[in-house]
C-alpha positions as a printed NumPy array, in Angstrom:
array([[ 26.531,  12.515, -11.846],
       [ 23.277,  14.026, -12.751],
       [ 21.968,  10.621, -14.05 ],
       [ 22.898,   9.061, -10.993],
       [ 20.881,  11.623,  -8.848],
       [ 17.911,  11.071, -11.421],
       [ 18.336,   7.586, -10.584],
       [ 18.185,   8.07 ,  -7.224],
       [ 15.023,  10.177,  -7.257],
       [ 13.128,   7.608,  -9.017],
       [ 14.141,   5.291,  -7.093],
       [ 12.954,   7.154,  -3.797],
       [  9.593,   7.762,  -6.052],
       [  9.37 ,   4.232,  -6.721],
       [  9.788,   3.199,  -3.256],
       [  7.39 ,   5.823,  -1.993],
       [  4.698,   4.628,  -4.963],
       [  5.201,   0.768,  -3.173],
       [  4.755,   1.918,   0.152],
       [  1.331,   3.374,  -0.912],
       [ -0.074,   0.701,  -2.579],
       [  1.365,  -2.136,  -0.124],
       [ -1.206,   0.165,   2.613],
       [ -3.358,   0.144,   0.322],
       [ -3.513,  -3.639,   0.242],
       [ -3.334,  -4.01 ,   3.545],
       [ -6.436,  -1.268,   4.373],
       [ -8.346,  -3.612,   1.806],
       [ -7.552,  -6.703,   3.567],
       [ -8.548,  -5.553,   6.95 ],
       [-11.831,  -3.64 ,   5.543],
       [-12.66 ,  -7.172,   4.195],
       [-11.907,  -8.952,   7.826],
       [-14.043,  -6.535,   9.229],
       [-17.214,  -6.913,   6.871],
       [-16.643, -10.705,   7.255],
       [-16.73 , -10.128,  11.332],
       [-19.75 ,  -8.032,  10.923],
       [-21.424, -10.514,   8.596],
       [-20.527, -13.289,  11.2  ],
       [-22.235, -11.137,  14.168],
       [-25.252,  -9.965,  12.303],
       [-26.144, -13.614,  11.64 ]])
């Protein structure tokens, strides 16, 4: 039982650890779609 509840808790860590770097990813891709916008208005 008590490795199962480990398990569990990793697994919510895990999750939790994806979800940050997926927005992460995401933040970085619109950050570079903005720059390129800018860059396309400033010329």
């Amino acid at each position: 039982m008590a490795l199962e509840g480990g398990n569990a808790v990793l697994e919510i860590e895990f999750h939790s650890l994806g979800s940050q770097v997926l927005l992460h990813l995401c933040c970085q891709i619109v950050v570079d779609d903005v720059h390129h916008l800018l860059e396309c208005f400033h010329y």
